[in-house]
N, C-alpha and C positions, 0 to 999 in steps of 0.2 A: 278222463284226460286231464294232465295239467295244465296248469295256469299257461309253463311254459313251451308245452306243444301248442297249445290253443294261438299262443303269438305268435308262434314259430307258420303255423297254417295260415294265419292273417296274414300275415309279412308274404309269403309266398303267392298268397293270392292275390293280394292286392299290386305285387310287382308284374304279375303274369298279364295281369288285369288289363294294365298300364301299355304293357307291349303290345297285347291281341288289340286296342285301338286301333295301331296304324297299319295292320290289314284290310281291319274291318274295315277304316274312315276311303281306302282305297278302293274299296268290294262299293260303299256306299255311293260312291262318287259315279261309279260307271255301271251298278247292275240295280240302285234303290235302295232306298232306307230298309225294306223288310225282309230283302235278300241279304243285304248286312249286318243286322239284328238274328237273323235263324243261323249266318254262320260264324257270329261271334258266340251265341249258347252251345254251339257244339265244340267249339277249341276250352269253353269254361270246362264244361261237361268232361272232354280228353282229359284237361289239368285234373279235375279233381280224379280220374280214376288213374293218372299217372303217380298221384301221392300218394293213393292208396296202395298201388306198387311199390314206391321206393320206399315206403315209410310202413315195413310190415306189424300187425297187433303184438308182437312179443318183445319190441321195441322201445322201450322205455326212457324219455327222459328225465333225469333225476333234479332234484330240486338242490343249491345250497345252503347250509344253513351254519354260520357263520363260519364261513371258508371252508368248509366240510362238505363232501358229497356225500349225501346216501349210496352204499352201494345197492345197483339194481338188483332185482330179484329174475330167477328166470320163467321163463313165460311156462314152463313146464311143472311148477312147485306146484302143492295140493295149496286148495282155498287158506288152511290153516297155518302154511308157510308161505302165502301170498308175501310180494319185494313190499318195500318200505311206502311208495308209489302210491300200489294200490291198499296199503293200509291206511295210510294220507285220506284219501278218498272215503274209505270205509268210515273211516275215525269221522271225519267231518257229517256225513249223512247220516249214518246210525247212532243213535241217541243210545242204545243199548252194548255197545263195544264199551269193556270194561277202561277206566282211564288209564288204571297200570300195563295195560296190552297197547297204548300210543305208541307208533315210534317216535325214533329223534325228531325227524322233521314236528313230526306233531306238538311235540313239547315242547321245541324252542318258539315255535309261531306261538304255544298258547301263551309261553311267560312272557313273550313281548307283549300282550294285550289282557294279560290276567294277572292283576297282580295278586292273587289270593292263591296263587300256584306256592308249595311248599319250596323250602330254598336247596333240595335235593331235585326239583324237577325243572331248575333253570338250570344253566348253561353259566360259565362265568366270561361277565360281559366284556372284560377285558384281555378276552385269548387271542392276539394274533392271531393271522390266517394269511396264506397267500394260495393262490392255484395249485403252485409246487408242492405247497405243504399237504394239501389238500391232500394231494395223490398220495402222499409218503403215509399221513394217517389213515387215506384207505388202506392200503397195504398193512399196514399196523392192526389194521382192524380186522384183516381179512387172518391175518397171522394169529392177531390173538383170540379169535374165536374160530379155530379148526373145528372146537369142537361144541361150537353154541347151533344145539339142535335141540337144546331145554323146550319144551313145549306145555301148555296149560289142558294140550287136549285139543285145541282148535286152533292155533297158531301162534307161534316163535315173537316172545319177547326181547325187543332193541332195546339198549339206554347207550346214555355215553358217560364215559369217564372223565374230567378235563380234570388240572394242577393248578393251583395258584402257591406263586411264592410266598403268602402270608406275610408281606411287607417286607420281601428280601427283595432283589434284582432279579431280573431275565433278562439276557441278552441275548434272546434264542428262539424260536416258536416253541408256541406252547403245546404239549400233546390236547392231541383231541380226540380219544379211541373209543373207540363201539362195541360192544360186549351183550354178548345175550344172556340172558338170564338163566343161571347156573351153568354159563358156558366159564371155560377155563380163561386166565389172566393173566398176566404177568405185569406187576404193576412196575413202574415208571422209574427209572436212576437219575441221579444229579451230579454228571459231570460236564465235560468238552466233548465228547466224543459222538459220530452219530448217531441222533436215534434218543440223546440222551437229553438229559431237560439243565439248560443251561442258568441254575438259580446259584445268587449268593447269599449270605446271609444279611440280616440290614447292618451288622458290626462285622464285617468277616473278620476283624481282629479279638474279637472276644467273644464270636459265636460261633455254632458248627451247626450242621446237618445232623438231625435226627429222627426220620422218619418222616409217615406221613400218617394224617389220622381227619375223618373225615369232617370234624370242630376245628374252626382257628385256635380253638381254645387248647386243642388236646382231649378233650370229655368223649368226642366220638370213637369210632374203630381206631385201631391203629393199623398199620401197613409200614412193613420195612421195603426198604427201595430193595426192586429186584424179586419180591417176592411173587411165588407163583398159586395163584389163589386158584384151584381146581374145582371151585362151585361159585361161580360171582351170587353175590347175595341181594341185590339190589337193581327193583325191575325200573327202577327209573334214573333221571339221570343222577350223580355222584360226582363232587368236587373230593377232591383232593390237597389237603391242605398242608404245605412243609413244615415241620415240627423245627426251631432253631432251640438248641442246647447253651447256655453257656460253656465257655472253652477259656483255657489258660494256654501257655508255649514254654517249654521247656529248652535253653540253646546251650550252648555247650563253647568254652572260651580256653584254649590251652595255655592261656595264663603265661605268655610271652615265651613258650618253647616253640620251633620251627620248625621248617620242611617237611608240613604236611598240613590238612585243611581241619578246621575243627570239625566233629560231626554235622551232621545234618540237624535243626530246630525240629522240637515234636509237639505238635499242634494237636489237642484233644479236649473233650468232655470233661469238665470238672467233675471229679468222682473217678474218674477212667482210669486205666496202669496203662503205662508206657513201660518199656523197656530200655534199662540206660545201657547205653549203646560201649564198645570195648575202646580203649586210647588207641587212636592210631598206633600205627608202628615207624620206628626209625626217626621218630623226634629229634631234635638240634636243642640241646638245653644251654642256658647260660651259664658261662663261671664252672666252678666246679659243683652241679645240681643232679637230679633226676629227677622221674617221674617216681609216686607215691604209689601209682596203679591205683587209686580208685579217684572219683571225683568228690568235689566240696563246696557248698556250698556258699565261701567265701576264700577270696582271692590270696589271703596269708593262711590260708589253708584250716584257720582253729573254726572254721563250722561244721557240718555235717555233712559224715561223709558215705557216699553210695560206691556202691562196688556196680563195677560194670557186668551186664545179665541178667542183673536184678529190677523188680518190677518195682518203679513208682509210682504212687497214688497226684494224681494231677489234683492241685488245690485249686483256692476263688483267686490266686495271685499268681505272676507269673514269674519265675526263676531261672538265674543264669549259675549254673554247675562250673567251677572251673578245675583243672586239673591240680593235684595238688603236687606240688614241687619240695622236693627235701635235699639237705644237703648228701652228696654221695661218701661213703665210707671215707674216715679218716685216712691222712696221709701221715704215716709217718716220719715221711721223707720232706716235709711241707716246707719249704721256704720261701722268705716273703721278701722280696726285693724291691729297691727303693727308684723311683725315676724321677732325678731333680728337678725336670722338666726350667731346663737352664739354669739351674745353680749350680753350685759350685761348693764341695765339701771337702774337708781333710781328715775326717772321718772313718773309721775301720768299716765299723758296721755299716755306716748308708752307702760306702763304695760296694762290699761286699753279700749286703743282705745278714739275713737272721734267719736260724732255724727253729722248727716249732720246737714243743719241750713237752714228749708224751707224757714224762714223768709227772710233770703240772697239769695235768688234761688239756694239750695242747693250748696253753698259753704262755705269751711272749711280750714281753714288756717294749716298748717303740725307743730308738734309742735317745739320749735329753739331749742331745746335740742337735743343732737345726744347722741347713746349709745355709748360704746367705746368695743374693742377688742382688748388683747395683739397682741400683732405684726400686725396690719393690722391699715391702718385709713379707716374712714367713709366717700365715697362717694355721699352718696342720700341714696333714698328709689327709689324702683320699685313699681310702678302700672299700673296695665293693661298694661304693656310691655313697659310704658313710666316713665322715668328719673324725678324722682321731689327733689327737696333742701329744708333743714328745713326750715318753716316758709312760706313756697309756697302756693298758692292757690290752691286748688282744688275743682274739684265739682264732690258731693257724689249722685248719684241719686240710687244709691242700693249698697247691704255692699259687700266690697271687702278687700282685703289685701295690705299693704303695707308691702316690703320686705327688708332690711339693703342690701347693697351694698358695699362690703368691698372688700379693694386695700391690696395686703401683701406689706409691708416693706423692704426694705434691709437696713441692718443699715453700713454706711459706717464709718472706721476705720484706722485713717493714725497713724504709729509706726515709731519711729525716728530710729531702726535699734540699738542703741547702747545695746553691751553684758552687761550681770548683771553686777556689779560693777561699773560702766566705770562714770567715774564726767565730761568725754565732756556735753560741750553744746551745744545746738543743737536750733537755731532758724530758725522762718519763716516754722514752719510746721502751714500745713492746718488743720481747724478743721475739725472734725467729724461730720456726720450729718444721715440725714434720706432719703431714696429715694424708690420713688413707685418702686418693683419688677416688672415691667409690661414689660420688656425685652426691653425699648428701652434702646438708648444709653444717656450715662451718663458724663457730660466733667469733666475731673480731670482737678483741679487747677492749675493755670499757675505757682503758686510763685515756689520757690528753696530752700530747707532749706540748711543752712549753719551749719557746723560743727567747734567748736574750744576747743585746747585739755587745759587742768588747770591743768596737772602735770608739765609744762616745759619745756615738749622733743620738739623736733626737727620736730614730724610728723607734715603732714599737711594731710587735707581731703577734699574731692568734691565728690558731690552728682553725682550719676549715674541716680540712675531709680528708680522705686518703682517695689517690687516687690508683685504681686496683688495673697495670697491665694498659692503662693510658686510656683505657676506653670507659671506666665504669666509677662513678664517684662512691664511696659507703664510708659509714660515719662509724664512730668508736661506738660498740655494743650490738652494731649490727651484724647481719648472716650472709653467707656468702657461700652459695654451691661449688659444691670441688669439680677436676673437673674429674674422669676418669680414666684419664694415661698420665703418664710419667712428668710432670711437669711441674716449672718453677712457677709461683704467682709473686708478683713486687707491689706491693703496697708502700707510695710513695707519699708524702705528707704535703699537703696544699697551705699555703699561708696567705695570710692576707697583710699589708704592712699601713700603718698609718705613722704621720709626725705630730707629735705630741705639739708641737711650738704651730702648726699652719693649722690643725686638722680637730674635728670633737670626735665623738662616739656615739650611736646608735644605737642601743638596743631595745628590743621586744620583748614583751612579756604577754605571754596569753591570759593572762590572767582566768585560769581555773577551761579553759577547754577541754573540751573530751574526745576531740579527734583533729586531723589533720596536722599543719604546720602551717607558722609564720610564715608571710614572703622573705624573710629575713632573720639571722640570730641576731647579727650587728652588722652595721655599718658604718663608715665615716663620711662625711662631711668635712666640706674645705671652711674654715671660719667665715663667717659673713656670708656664703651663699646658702638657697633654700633648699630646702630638700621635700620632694613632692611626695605625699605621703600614697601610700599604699594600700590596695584591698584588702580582705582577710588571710589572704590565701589561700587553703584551704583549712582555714584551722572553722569546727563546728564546735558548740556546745549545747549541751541536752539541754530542749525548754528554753533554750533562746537566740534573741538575735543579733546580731552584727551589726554595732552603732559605727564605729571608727576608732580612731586611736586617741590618749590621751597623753598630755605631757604634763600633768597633774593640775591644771588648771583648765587647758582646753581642749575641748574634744575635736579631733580635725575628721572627716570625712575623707576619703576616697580624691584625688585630685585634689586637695589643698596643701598649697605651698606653708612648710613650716621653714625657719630661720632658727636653728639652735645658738645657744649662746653659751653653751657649757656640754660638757658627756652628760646624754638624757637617756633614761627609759621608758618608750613609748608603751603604752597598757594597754590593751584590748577593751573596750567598752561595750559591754552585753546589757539587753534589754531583753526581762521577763516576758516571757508571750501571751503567756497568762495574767499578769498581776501587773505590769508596766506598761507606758505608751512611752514611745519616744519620738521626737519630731528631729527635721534636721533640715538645714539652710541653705541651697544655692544659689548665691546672688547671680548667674550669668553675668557678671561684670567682663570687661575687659583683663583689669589687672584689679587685685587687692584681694582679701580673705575670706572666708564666711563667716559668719557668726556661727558661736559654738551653739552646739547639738544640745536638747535641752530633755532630760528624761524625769521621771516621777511617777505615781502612782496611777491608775487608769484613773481618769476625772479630774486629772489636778488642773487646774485654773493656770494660765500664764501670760506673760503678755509677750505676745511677739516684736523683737526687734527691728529698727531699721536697717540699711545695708550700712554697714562699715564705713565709715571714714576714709576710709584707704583706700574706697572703691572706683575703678575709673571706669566711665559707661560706657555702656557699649558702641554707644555712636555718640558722637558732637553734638551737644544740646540738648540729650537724654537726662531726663531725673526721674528716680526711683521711687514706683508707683508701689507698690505690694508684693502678694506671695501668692501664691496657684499650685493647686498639684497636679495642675498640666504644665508638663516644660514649656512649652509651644504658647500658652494661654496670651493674649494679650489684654486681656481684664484681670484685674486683682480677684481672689476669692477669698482674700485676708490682707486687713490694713498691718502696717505699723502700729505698734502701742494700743492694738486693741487685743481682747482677752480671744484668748484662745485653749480648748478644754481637749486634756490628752486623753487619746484613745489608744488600744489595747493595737500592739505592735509596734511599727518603725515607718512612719510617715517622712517625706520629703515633700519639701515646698521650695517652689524656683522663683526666682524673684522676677517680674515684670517691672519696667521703662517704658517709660510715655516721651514721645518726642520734645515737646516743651510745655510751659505751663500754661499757655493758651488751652491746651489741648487736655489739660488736666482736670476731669471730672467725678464726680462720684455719683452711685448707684441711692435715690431712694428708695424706700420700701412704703408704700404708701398704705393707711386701713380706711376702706371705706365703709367704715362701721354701719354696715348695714342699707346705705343708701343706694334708691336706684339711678339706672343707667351706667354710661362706662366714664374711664377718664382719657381724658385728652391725652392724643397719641405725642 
């Protein structure tokens, strides 16, 4: 008996058990404990000979083993074709039943508890299973062993078959079939279909199906899917493992003909022949073209070419065949006609077109005459998607079109800036011209027009910049994108006017920078008032730093009021980063100058300045304590007229004020060579 009758009898009894109580506990109650005790063993007694009724010995339940039922045996077979059941049973008591006459049952219980079981007599441990399935590979089993009545002489050897995808996909149950030994077979397929074992390969794009063999390696049997093995060989159980092939795809591209689909891709075993498949029929070709009738292995058709019918050997790479395209038989009749595409010609030939010239192997020279269009020039002609120039050769083997190729213009416009009336003259402006709109960039002229006034007066002028269409300033030598339609640009001249009798001159010099610009080329100043000097702008130079400006005597800093006294050239003053220190002055005064900026060698010794003369405090009754390189400081960290030693870079020191000289003190630095205790706070 099984494990799982045996529960199945426990479970019964003990519900019956449970019921026959509240008879008895009622029999107990009105006729004594021993008259209820002798009629509850006789309802046990009923139950058990009513199970022996409904539950007759030829009755068998089977055991699962993983999602697989044994099918039962009938209670009528000889000892030696004893069901799977009572071979179970056999197998387990008898020390003497051979191991290869196990059934399934027996062999999947032993591999789960013996692991010295050979890897042909497990089971693979990752085969789905459900009830459903169950039943479908009984049937499977039942189907493929019609004829498994192989016998050793004493009774009918079981094993099972199962599949592994050998690290491809399943998205499908896995077979799990029963086969007796030297019973007939039909081994297993890999498609969608039922019944069939739904594996892919672990690259389905560069692998395929190619059998099955019973090594993941390949080394064991082999087995093609579908095969029908008429002697199973193998008395125990048997994995089945999928063989994947490298695979290449062959597709097929009609190479821009239409009205029809390109064949189908051929997917196969590197090594393998495919068959290159026939050109569609009733293709749509371009221009005056055909097909070539075979295919090529490159798209202008000079590769290798395959006739269709014929068999190809599939390589380790994958190729696209395309169809090869040639021109269709000459026309003798060929004319090429011209489409201004909006010009306008007076012209014989571009009104009426040109014929080929068999004589010359149909070639035709393009005629030198170009039509014209306002605002655009004439680039070529288009044919057949190729660029040709008047007077060009070409060759006419059937009538096509040639198309006009037109560029828009921009017409460039330089304006000397002067108001109506004005009798300045104005030389050195740039002429006007013409330029393709095709958006790239455009260099404006390097010259500089010069301004000079014919009434007498005093002004004087210099050119600033052009100003390009009122929106956009650019200077002489610089670029300027076109745009790309038809359009006028006016580059107008900007001036600046100073009086030579009220007014000085201003100019900048970078002296030696390597990037950016000045805040300024030149400027003017009104005589006698200051002019507040300016940051670097953006101008840099390599390796160093930005002191301030100089008017060749003093260096001003950033916010210092200079007073010229003549037309000056203000210089850039740079301090090495490496090899120089330079310091620089802010007195926070109210009104008056800083002291110049003082630069030299790293290490060099100087003495620091007081504030200016010219300086007014900051507040009523303030006098001027020191310098600190905290703006904010209200203690000196450097006197007046004491030494002070440059370091490497561009140091600033702000000048600190002390209310009055009550309040005017200085720091000792005291040594207490060595003695103890502290000093008085």
């Amino acid at each position: 008996m099984t494990f799982l009758e045996v529960a199945t009898y426990q479970a019964i009894f003990f519900v019956s058990t449970t019921l026959f109580e509240i008879p008895t506990g009622v029999i107990g109650d009105k006729f004594g404990k021993v008259n209820s005790l002798l009629i509850g063993s006789i309802l046990l007694t009923l139950l058990v000979l009513m199970m022996n009724i409904l539950i007759p010995p030829g009755i068998v339940f089977s055991d699962e083993i993983n999602g697989s039922d044994v099918p039962a045996a009938s209670s009528e077979l000889p000892k030696d074709q004893a069901n799977a059941s009572d071979t179970t049973s056999d197998a387990s008591t008898s020390s003497e039943l051979p191991k290869d006459q196990s059934n399934a049952s027996d062999t999947t219980s032993d591999a789960s508890t013996n692991p010295d079981l050979s890897k042909n007599q497990t089971n693979v441990s990752d085969a789905p299973s459900t009830s459903e399935d169950a039943s479908d590979k009984k049937g499977d089993a039942i189907q493929n062993n019609t004829d498994a009545s192989a016998s050793n002489g004493e009774e009918t050897i079981i094993s099972r078959v199962t599949y592994n995808a050998n690290a491809g996909r399943n998205s499908g149950v896995v077979k799990n079939d029963q086969i007796a030994l030297n019973g007939s077979y039909t081994i297993g397929t890999i498609g969608t279909g039922t019944g069939e074992l739904h594996f892919t390969a672990p690259d389905p794009s560069k692998q395929i199906f190619n059998g099955w063999n019973t090594d993941p390696n390949g080394s064991g049997d082999s087995y093609s899917a579908g095969q029908v093995v008429s002697s199973w060989p193998y008395s125990t159980d048997t994995i089945l493992y999928a063989q994947w092939a490298d695979a290449t795809n062959v597709s097929y591209n009609l190479n821009g003909a239409t009205g029809q689909s390109a064949p189908t891709s051929q997917f196969g075993e590197v090594g393998s022949q495919v068959t290159i498949p026939k050109i569609p029929e009733n293709l749509v070709f371009k221009g005056n073209t055909t097909s070539a009738g075979v295919w090529n292995s490159k798209a202008d058709g000079t590769g290798t070419d395959y006739v269709p019918n014929t068999s190809y050997t599939l390589t380790s790479s994958n190729i696209t065949l395309y169809l090869k395209i040639v021109a269709s038989p000459a026309d003798a009749n060929a004319t090429l006609t011209f489409d201004l595409n909006g010009g306008d010609t007076s012209d014989t030939d571009l009104k009426n077109g040109v014929k080929t010239d068999v004589a010359n192997d149909y070639k035709v020279n393009l005629p030198s005459q170009v039509p014209i269009k306002s605002g655009y020039t004439f680039k070529g002609w288009t044919i057949n998607s190729k660029t040709y120039q008047p007077s060009g050769e070409f060759t006419l083997i059937y009538s096509t079109i040639a198309k006009a190729i037109w560029m828009p213009i921009q017409t460039i416009s330089f304006e000397n800036g002067l108001l109506e009336g004005s009798t300045d003259l104005v030389t050195g402006m740039p002429d006007g011209t013409f330029v393709e709109a095709n958006g790239n960039l455009y260099n404006i002229p390097d010259n500089v027009p010069e301004r000079k006034v014919t009434d007498g007066s005093s002004v004087q002028y210099k050119f600033l910049y052009w100003r390009l269409n009122d929106k956009v300033n650019v200077f002489p030598g610089g670029q300027w994108r076109t745009n790309t339609v038809v359009s006028t640009s006016h580059f107008v001249a900007v001036w600046s006017s100073f009086d030579l009798n009220s007014q000085w001159t201003l100019s900048f010099n970078t002296d030696g920078a390597t990037g950016g610009s000045a805040p300024y080329e030149y400027t003017y100043v009104d005589k006698g008032k200051p002019f507040i000097i300016p940051g670097r702008g953006s101008l840099t130079k390599s390796g160093a730093s930005f002191v301030g400006w100089s008017d060749g005597e003093t260096t001003y800093s950033e916010g210092d009021a200079f007073t010229p006294t003549k037309n000056t050239t203000l210089s850039a003053v740079w301090s090495q980063d490496e090899t120089q220190g330079t310091v620089k002055f802010v007195t926070q005064s109210k009104a008056g100058s800083n002291p110049t900026s003082q630069t030299g060698e790293t290490g060099t010794v100087i003495t620091l300045p007081d504030a200016p003369q010219n300086n007014t405090a900051p507040e009523d009754g303030y006098i001027f304590w020191g310098w600190a390189k905290n703006k904010n400081a209200t203690i000196p960290d450097y006197y007046a007229n004491k030494s002070y030693t440059l370091s490497k870079g561009v140091t600033t020191l702000y000048g600190v004020w002390t209310g009055s000289l009550t309040n005017y003190w200085t720091q000792i630095k005291v040594n207490v060579n060595g003695a103890d205790g502290s000093l008085p706070s």
